[in-house]
N, C-alpha and C positions, 0 to 999 in steps of 0.2 A: 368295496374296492372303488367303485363307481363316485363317494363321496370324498376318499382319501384322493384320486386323481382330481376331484375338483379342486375342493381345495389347495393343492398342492399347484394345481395351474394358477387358481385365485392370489397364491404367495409368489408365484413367481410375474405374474401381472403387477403385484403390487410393487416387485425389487424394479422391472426394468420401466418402470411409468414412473418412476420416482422421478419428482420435478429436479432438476440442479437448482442448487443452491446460489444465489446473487448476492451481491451486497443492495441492501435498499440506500440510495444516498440520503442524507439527513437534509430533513427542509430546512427552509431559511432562520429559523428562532433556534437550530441546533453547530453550536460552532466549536473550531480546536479540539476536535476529540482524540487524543491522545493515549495510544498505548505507554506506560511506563513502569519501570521497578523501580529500584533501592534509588537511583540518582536523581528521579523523577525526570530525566530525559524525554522527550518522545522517541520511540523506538521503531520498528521494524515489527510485526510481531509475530515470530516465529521465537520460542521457549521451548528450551527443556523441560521435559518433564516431572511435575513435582516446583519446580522452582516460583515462587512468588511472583504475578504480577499485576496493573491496575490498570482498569479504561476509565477514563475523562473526557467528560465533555462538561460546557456551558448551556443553558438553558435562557437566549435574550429576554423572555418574557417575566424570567424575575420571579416567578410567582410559587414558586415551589413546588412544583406539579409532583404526582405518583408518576415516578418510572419503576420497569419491571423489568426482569431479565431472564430473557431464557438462551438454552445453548443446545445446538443440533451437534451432533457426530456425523461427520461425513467419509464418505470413499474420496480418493483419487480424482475422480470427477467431480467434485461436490456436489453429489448424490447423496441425500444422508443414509447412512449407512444403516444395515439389515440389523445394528444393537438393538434392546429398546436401554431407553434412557439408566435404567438402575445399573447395566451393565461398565457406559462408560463415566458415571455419573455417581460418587457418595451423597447421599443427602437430595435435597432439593433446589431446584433452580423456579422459575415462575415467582420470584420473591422480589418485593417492593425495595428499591435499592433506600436504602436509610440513611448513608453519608451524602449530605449535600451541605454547601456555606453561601450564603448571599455574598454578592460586591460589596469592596468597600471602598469608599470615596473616587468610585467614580461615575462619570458620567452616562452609559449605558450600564443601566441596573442588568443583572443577570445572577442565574442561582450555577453553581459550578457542583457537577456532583462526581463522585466516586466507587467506584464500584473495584477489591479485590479479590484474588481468585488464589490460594484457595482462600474460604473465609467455613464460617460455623456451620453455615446450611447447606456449602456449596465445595466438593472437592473432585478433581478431574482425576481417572484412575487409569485413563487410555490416553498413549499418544495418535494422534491422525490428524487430519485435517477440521478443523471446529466454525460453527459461524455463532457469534455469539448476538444476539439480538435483543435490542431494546424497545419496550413497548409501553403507551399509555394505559390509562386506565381504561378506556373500553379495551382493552388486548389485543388495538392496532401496534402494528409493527411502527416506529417510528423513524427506526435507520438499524441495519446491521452491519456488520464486520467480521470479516476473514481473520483466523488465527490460526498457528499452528505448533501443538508440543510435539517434540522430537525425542528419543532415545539416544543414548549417545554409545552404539551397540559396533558399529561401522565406521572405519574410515572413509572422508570421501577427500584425497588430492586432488585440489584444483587449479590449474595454472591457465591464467590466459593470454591469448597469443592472439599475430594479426591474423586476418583472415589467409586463408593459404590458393584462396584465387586471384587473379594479378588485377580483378575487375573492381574487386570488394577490397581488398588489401588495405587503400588509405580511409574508408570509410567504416568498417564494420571489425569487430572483436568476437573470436570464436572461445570457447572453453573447450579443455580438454583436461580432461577429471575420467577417475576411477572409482571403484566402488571393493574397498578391501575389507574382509573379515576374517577373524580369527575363531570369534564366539558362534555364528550359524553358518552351515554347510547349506546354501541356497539351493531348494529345485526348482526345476526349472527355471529360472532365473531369464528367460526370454519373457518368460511369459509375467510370473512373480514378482519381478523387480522392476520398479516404475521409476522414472525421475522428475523433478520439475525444477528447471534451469529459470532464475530470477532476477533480472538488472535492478541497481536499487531497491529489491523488496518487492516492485509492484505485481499485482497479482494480474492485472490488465493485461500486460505482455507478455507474462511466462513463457515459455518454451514447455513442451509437454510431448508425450507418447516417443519417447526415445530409447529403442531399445539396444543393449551392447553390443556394439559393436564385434568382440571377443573376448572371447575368456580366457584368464590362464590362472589354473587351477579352480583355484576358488574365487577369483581375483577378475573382477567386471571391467572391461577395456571402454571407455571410451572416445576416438580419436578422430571425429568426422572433420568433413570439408565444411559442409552446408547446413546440415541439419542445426549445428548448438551455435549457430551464430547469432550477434544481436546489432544491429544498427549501433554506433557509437554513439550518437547525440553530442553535444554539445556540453560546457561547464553549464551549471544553472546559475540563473541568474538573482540578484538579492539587494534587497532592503532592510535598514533596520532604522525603527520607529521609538526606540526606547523611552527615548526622552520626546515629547508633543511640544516643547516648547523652542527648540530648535532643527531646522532640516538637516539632514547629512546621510550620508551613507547611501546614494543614489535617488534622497528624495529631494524634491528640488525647491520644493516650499511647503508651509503646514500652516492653515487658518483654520480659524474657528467659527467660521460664518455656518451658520446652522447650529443643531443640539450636540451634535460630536465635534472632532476635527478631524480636520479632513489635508492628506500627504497627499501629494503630487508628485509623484515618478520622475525624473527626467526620460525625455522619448528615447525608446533605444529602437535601433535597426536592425531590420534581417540579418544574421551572420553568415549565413550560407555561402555567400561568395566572398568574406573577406580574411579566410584564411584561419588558423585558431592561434588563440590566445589563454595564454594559462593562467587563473585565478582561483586560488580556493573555493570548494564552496562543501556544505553540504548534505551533498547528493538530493536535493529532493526536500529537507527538512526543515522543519519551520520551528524555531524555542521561544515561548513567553519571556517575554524580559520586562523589567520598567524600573528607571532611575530612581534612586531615594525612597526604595518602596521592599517590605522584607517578603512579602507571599505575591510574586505575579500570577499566582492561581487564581485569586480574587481581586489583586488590587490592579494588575495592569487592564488597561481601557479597550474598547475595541473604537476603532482608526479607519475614517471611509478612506481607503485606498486608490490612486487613480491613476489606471496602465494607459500604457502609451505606446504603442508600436508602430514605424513605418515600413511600410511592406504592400505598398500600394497594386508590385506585380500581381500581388496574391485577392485582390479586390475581383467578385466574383466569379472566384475558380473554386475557393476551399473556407468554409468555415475555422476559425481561428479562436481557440481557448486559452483560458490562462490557467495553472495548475499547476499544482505540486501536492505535499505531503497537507497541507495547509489544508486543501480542499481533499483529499484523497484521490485526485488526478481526474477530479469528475469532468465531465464532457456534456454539462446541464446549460439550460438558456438563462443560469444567475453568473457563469463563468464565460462566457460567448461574448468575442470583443466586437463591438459595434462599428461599422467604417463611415468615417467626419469625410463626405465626400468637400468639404470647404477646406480642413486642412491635409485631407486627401494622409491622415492617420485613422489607425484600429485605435479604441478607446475603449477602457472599461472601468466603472466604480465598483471594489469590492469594501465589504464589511468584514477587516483583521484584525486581531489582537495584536495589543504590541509585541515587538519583540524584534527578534532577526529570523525574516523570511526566505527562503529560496523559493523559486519560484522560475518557469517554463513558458514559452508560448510554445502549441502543437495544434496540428493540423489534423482534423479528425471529422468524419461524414455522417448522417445524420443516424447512421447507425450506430455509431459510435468508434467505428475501425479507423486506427490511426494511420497517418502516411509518414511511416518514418524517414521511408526513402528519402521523402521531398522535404526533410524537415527546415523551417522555419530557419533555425540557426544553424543549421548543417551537420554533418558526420563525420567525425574528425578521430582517427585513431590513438590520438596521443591525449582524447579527454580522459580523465578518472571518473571512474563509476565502482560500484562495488557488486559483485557477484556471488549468487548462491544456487548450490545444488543439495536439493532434499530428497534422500533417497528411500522408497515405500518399498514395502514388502509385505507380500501377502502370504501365508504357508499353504497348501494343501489344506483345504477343508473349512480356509479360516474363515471368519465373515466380515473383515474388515481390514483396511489398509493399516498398517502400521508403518510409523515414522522413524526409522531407526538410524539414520545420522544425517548430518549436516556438514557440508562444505562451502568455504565463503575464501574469497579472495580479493583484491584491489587491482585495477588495469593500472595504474602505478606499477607496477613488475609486472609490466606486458614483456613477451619477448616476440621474436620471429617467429 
């Protein structure tokens, strides 16, 4: 008895010390890593499950390095979960990724590689939350990434609306979504049924630990004031580099003085105080493109990039980022814009692939916590953004989160 209570403390030491799971950001020779399917898009990566999909990235060093992959199952929290691997896992992971193509004709060599899921050695058999991780050959970690498969077992209606305080009203967007089933009769359901509410995909800002509101029947209410709100933000903002041989599309010149070339931004200003304006964009998302060229997976170039922002108020009050899908909304001192106290502008040079970018400036502390409130371009209820609600459940007895539907919506049909 004396052995089974140890052990059994020893297992249960070991579920709640489990480390959360992070994304490791990719160092500087790791660029454009991209979720994608069938269209080759960059995606969102949240999949049903069973369905086909692919991560990409570039390698600047060219050299064709061993990479490796492996993939954790986690809970709700990104804790990995109490499965061991054969459970949520066919086959084997920890395998040398074997699809990669060199650049061609251009100027920053780089090796572009591929990795999909499922493939021969490698098949996912659980939906939940996953972090899938890429490592060298000593079996360091070299960057990871959040994903997540879903069931399609649950309705989730989602509508969003302004906010329903008269303070937040022109700045911020609330969701109010349900959680409806036919197929499981939930218990407890206070406790069982978890949500995590998503602007544009990011994993950064999620909303998290929201329990229903009310029930009816079987039928999960949720209709808060406060709780499921999100700061609006602003359109993002973009460039597109396709073509190096001429500027356009918000770049304001392109030389080739040095081994790359190198776009020049026009300076854009804070928007915060000048009211909104409506332009497409998006959300967040950055596409490989290059003129007269059939694969921009190998042939388009990477483009030193050069921001420009004036926002002089904000000169030693708050560190200032540039970010989007591009970078994965990192908040590192390669994205950290520099202030020209001569032309009394924020500057930064980044290294991107061609294409058409979006892209953000945000205000974020050395912790990394962002200030949406005060943001940069401001909070504007009538921006588009896209919205998602992924809703877990766990049964009596289970030992892990399951992901049983999805709900997505456009602030485009916002109402009162």
């Amino acid at each position: 008895m004396t052995r089974f209570f140890t052990a059994a403390l020893l297992l249960l030491f070991a579920v709640t010390s489990a480390q959360v799971e992070t994304e490791i950001q990719a160092p500087y020779n790791i660029r454009s890593i991209m979720f994608t399917q069938s269209g080759g898009q960059n995606l969102i990566p949240i999949f049903t499950l069973n369905d086909p999909f692919t991560l990409q990235f570039d390698d600047l060093y060219g050299n064709e390095a061993n990479y490796y992959y492996q993939i954790v199952h986690c809970d709700y929290d990104w804790r990995p979960s109490q499965l061991v691997k054969q459970e949520y896992l066919s086959g084997f992971d920890d395998i040398r990724i074997q699809t990669y193509t060199n650049s061609f004709n251009t100027l920053q060599i780089y090796s572009h590689y591929t990795i999909s899921f499922p493939n021969r050695q490698t098949q996912l058999r659980l939906s939940g939350n996953y972090m899938l991780k890429i490592l060298n050959e000593d079996r360091e970690v070299v960057f990871s990434r959040k994903f997540i498969l879903y069931e399609d077992l649950v309705a989730v209606p989602l509508q969003i609306k302004r906010a329903r305080t008269i303070d937040a009203m022109p700045h911020m967007h609330n969701l109010d979504f349900a959680i409806k089933s036919q197929n499981i009769i939930f218990q407890n359901p206070l406790k069982n049924v978890k949500v995590m509410l998503m602007q544009n995909g990011r994993f950064d800002t999620a909303i998290l630990n929201v329990k229903p509101q009310y029930t009816i029947g079987n039928d999960l209410i949720y209709r808060y004031d406060k709780e499921t709100q999100f700061f609006a933000g602003n359109e993002f903002q973009y460039f597109e580099n396709k073509d190096v041989r001429a500027a356009s599309f918000n770049v304001a010149k392109i030389d080739s003085n040095g081994s790359l070339y190198n776009a020049y931004l026009f300076t854009k200003d804070a928007r915060a105080d000048k009211g909104y304006t409506f332009y497409p964009d998006q959300n967040g998302n950055f596409i490989p493109l290059v003129i007269n060229r059939d694969d921009p997976r190998i042939e388009a170039d990477y483009v030193w990039v050069y921001f420009s922002l004036s926002a002089p108020s904000y000169y030693g009050k708050s560190d200032i980022y540039v970010n989007g899908m591009f970078n994965n909304y990192q908040h590192t001192p390669e994205f950290k814009l520099d202030y020209d106290a001569t032309s009394k502008l924020y500057k930064k040079a980044v290294l991107i692939k061609q294409g058409f970018t979006n892209f953000q400036y945000e205000i974020a502390d050395k912790s990394g916590r962002i200030d949406s409130r005060n943001a940069i371009d401001g909070n504007y209820w009538q921006t588009e953004s896209n919205y998602f609600v992924l809703a877990y459940y766990r049964e009596n007895n289970s030992r892990y989160d399951r992901v049983i539907g999805k709900g997505a919506a456009s602030s485009v049909d916002i109402t009162n």
